[in-house]
PyMOL Python script that loads the backbone (N, CA, C, O; Angstrom):
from pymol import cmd

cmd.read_pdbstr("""\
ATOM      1  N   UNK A   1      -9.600 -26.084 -22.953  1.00  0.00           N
ATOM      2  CA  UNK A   1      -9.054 -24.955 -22.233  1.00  0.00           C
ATOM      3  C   UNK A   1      -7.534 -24.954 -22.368  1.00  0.00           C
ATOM      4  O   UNK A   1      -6.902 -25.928 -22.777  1.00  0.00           O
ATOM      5  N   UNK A   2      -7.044 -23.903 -22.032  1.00  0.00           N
ATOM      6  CA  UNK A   2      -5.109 -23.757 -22.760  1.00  0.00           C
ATOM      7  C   UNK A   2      -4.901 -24.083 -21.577  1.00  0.00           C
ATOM      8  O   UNK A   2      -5.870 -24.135 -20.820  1.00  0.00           O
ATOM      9  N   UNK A   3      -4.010 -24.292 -21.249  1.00  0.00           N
ATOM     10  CA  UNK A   3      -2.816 -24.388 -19.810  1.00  0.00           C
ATOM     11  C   UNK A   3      -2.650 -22.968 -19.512  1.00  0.00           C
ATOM     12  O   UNK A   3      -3.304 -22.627 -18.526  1.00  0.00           O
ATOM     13  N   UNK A   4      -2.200 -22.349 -19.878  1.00  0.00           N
ATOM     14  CA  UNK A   4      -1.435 -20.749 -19.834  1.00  0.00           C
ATOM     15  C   UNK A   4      -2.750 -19.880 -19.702  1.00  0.00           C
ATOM     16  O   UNK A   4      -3.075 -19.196 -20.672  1.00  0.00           O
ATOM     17  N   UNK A   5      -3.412 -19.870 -18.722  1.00  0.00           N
ATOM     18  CA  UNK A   5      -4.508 -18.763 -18.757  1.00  0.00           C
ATOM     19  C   UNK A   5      -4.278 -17.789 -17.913  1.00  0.00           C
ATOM     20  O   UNK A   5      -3.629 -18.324 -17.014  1.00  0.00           O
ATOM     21  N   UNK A   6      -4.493 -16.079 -17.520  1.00  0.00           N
ATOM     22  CA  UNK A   6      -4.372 -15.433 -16.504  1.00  0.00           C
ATOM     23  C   UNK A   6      -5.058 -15.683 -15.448  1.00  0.00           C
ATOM     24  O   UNK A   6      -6.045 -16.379 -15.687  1.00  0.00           O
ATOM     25  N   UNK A   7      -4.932 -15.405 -14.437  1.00  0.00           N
ATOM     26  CA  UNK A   7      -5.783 -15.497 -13.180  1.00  0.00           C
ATOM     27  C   UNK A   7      -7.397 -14.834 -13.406  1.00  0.00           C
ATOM     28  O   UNK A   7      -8.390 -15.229 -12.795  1.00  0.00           O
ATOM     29  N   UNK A   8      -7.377 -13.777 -14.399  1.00  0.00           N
ATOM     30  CA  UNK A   8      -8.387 -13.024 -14.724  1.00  0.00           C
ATOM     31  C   UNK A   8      -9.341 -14.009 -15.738  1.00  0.00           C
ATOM     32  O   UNK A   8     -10.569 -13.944 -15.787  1.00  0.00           O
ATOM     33  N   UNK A   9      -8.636 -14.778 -16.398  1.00  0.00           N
ATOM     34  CA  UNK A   9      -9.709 -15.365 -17.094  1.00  0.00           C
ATOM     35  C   UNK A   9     -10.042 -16.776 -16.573  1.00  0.00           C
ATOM     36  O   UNK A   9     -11.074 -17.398 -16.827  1.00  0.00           O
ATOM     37  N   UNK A  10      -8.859 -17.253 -15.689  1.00  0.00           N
ATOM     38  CA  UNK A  10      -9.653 -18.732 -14.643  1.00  0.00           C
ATOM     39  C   UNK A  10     -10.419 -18.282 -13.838  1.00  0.00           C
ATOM     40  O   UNK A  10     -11.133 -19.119 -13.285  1.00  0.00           O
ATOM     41  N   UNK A  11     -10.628 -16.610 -13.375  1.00  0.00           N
ATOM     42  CA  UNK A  11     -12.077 -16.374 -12.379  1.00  0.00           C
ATOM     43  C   UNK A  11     -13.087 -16.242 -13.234  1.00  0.00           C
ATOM     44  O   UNK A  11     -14.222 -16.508 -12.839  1.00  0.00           O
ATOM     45  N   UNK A  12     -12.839 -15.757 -14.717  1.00  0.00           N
ATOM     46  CA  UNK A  12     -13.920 -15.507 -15.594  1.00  0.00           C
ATOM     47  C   UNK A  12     -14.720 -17.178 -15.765  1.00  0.00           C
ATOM     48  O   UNK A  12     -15.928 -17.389 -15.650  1.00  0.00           O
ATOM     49  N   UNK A  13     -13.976 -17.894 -15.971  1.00  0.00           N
ATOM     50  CA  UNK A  13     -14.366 -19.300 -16.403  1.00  0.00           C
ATOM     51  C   UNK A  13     -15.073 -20.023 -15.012  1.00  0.00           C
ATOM     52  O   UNK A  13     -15.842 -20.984 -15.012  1.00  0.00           O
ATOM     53  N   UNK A  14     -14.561 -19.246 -13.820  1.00  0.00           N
ATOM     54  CA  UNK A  14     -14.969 -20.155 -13.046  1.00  0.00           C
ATOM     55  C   UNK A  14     -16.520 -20.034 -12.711  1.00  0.00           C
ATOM     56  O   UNK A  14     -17.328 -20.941 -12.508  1.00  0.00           O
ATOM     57  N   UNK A  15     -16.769 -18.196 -12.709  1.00  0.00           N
ATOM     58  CA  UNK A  15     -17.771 -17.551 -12.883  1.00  0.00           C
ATOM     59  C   UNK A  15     -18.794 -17.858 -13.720  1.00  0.00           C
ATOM     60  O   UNK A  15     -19.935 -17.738 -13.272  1.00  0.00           O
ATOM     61  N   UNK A  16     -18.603 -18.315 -15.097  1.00  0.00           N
ATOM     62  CA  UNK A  16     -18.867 -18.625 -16.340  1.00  0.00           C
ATOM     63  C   UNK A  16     -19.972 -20.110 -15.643  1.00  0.00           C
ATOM     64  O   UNK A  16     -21.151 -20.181 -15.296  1.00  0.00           O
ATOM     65  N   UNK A  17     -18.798 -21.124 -15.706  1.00  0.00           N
ATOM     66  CA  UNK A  17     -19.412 -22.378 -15.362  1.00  0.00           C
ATOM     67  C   UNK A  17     -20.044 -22.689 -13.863  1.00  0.00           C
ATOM     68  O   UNK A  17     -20.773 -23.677 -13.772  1.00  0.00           O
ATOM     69  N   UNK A  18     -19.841 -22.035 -12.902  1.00  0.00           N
ATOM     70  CA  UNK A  18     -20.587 -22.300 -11.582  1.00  0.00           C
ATOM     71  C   UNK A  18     -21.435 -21.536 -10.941  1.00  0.00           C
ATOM     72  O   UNK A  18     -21.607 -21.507  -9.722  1.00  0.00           O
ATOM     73  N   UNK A  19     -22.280 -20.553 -12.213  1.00  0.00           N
ATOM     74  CA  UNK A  19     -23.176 -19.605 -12.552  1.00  0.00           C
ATOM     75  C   UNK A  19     -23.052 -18.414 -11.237  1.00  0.00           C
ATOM     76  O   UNK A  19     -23.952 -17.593 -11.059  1.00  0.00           O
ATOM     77  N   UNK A  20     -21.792 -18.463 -10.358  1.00  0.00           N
ATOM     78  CA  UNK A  20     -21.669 -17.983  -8.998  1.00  0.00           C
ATOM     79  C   UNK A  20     -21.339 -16.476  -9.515  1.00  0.00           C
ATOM     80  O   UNK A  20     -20.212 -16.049  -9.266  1.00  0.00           O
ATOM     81  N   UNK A  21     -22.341 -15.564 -10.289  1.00  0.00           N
ATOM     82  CA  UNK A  21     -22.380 -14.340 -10.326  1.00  0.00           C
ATOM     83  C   UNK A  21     -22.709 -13.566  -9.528  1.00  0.00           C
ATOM     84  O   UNK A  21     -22.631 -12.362  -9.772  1.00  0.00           O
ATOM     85  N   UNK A  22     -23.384 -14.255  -7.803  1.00  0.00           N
ATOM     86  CA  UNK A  22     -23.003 -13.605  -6.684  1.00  0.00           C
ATOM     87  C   UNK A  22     -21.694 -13.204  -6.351  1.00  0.00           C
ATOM     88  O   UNK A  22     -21.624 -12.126  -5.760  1.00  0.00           O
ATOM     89  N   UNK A  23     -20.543 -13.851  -6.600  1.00  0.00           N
ATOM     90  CA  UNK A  23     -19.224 -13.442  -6.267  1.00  0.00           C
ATOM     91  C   UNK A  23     -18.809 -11.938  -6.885  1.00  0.00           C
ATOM     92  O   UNK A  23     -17.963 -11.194  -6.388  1.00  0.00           O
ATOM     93  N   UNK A  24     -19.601 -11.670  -8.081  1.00  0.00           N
ATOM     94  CA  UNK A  24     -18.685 -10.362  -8.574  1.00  0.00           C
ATOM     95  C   UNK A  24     -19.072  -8.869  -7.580  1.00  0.00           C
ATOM     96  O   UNK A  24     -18.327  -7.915  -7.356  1.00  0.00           O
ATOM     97  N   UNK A  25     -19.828  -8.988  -7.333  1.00  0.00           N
ATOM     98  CA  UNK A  25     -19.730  -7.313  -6.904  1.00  0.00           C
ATOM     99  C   UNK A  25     -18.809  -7.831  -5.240  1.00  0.00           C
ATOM    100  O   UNK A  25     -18.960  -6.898  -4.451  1.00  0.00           O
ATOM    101  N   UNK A  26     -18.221  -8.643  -4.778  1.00  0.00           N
ATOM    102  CA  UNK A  26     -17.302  -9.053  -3.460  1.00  0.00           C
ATOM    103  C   UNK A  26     -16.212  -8.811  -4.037  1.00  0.00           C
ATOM    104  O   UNK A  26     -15.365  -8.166  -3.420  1.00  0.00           O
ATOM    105  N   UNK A  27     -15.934  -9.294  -5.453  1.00  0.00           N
ATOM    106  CA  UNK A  27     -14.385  -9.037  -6.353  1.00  0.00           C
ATOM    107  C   UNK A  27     -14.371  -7.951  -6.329  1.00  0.00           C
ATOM    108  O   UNK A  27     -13.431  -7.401  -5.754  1.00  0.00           O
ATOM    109  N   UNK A  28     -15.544  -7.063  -7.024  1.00  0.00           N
ATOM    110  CA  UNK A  28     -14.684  -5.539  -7.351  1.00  0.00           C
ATOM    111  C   UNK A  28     -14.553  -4.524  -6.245  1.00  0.00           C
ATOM    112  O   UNK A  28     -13.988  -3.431  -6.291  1.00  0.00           O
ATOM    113  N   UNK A  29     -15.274  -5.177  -5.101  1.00  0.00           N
ATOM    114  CA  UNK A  29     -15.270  -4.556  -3.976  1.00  0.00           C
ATOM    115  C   UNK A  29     -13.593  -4.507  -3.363  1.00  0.00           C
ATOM    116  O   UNK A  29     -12.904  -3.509  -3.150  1.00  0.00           O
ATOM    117  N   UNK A  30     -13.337  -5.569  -3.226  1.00  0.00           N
ATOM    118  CA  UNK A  30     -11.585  -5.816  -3.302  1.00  0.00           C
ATOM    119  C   UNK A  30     -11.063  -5.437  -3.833  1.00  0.00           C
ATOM    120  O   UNK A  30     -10.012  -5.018  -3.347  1.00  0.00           O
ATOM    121  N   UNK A  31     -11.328  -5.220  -5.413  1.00  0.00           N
ATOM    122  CA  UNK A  31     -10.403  -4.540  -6.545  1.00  0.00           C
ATOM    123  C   UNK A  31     -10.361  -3.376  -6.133  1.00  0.00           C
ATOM    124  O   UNK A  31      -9.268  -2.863  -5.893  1.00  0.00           O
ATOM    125  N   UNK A  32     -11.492  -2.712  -5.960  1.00  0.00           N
ATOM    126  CA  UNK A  32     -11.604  -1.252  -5.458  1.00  0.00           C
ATOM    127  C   UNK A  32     -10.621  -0.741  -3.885  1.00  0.00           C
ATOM    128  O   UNK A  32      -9.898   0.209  -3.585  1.00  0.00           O
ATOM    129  N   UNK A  33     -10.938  -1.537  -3.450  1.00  0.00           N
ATOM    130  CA  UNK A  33     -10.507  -1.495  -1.769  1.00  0.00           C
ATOM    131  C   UNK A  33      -8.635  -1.144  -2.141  1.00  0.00           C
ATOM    132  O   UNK A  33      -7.884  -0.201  -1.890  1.00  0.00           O
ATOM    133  N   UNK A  34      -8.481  -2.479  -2.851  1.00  0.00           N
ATOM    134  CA  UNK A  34      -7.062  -2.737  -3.438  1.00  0.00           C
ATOM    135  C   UNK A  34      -6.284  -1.635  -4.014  1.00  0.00           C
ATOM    136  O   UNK A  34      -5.087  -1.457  -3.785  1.00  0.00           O
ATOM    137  N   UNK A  35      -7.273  -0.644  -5.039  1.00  0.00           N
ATOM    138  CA  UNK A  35      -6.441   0.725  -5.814  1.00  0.00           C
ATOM    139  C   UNK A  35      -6.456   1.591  -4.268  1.00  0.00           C
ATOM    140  O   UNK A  35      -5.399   2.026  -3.810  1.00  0.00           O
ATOM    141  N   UNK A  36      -7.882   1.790  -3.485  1.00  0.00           N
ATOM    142  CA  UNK A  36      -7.506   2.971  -2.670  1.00  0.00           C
ATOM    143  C   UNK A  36      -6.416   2.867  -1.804  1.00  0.00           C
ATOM    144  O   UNK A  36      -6.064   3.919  -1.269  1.00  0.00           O
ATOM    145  N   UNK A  37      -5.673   1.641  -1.487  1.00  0.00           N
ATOM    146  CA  UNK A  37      -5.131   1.474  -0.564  1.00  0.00           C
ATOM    147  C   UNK A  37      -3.228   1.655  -1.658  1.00  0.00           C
ATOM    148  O   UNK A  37      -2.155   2.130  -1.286  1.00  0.00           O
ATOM    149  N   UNK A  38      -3.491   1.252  -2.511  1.00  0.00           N
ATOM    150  CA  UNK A  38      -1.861   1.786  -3.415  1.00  0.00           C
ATOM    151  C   UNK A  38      -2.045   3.159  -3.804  1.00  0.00           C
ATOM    152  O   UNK A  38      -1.035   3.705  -4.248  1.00  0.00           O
ATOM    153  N   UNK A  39      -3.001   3.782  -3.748  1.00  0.00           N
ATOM    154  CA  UNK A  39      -3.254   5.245  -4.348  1.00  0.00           C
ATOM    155  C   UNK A  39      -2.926   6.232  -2.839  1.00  0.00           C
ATOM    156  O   UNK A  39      -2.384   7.337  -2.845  1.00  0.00           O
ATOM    157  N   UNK A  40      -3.435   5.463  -1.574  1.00  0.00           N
ATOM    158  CA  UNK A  40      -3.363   5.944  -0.439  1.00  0.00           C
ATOM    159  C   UNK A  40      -1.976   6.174  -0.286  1.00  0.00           C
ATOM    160  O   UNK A  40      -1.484   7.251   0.053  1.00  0.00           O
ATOM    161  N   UNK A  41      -1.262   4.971  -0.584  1.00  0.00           N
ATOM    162  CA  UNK A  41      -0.021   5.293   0.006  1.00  0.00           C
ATOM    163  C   UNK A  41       0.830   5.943  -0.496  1.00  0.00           C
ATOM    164  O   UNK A  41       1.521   6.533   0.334  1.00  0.00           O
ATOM    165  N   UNK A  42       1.086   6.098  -1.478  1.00  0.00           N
ATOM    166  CA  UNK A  42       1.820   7.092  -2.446  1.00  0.00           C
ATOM    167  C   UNK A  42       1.437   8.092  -3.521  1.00  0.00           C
ATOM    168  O   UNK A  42       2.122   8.330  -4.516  1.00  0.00           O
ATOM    169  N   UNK A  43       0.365   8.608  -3.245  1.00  0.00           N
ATOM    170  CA  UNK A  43      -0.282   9.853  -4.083  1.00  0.00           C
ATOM    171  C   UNK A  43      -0.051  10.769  -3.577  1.00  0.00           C
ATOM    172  O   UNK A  43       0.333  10.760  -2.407  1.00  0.00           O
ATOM    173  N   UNK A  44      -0.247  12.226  -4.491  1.00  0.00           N
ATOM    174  CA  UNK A  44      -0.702  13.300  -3.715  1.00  0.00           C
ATOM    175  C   UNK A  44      -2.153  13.760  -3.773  1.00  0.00           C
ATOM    176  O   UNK A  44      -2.649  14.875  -3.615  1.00  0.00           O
ATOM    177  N   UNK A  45      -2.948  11.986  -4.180  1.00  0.00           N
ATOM    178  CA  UNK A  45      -4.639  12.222  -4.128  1.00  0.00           C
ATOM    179  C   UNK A  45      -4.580  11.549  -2.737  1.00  0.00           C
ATOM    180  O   UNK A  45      -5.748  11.287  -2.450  1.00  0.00           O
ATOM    181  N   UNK A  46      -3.811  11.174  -1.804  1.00  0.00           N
ATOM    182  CA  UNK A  46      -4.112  10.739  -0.436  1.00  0.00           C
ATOM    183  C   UNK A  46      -4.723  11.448   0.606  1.00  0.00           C
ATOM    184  O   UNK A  46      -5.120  10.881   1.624  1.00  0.00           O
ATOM    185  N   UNK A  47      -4.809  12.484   0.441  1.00  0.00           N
ATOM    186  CA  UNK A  47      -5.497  13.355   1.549  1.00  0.00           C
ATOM    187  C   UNK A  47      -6.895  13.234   1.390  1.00  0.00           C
ATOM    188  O   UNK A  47      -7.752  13.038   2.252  1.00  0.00           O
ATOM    189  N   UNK A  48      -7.053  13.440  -0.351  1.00  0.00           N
ATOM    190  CA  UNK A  48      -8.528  13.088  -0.683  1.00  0.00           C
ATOM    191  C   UNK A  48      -9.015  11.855  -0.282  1.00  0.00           C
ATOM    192  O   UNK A  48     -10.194  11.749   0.056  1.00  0.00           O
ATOM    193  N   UNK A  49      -8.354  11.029  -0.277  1.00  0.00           N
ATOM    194  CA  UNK A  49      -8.725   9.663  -0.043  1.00  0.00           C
ATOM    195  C   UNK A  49      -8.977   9.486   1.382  1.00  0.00           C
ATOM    196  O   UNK A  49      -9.955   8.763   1.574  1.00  0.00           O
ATOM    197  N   UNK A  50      -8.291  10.005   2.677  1.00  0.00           N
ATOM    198  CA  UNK A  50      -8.740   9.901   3.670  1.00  0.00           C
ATOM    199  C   UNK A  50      -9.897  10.497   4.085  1.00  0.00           C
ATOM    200  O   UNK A  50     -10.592  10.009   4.977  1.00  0.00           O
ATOM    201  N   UNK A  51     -10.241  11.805   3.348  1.00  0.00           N
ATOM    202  CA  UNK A  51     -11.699  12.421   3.652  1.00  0.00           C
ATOM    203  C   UNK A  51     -12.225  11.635   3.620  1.00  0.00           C
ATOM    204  O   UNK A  51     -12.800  11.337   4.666  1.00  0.00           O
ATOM    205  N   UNK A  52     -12.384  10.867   2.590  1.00  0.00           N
ATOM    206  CA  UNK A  52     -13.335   9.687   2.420  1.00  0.00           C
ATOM    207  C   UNK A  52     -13.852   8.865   3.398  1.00  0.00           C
ATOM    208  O   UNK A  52     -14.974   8.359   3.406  1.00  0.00           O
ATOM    209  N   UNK A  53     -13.162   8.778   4.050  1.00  0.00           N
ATOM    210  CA  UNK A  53     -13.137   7.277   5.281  1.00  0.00           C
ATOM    211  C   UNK A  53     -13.046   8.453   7.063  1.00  0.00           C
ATOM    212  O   UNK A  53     -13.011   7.904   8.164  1.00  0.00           O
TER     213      UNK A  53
END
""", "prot")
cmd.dss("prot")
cmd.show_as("cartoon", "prot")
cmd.util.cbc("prot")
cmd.orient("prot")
């Protein structure tokens, strides 16, 4: 393994080897959570975004 890896590919590896493919749909749930909440705050798709919720 290199030293210099992204954060994206030490979760891939970690995923990889500790067969814990329960964790991904909790990640993209965050990932997701994560855009609406930078899109919320400074878009002019924010209004849309609060219908939502």
């Amino acid at each position: 393994m290199s030293k210099n890896k992204s954060l994206l590919g030490e979760l891939w590896d970690f995923l990889k080897v500790r067969k814990a493919w329960w964790l991904t749909p909790i990640i993209l749930m965050l990932i997701l959570v994560g855009i609406l909440i930078i899109f919320g705050q400074s878009s002019a798709v924010s209004p849309f975004i609060y219908a939502l919720f």
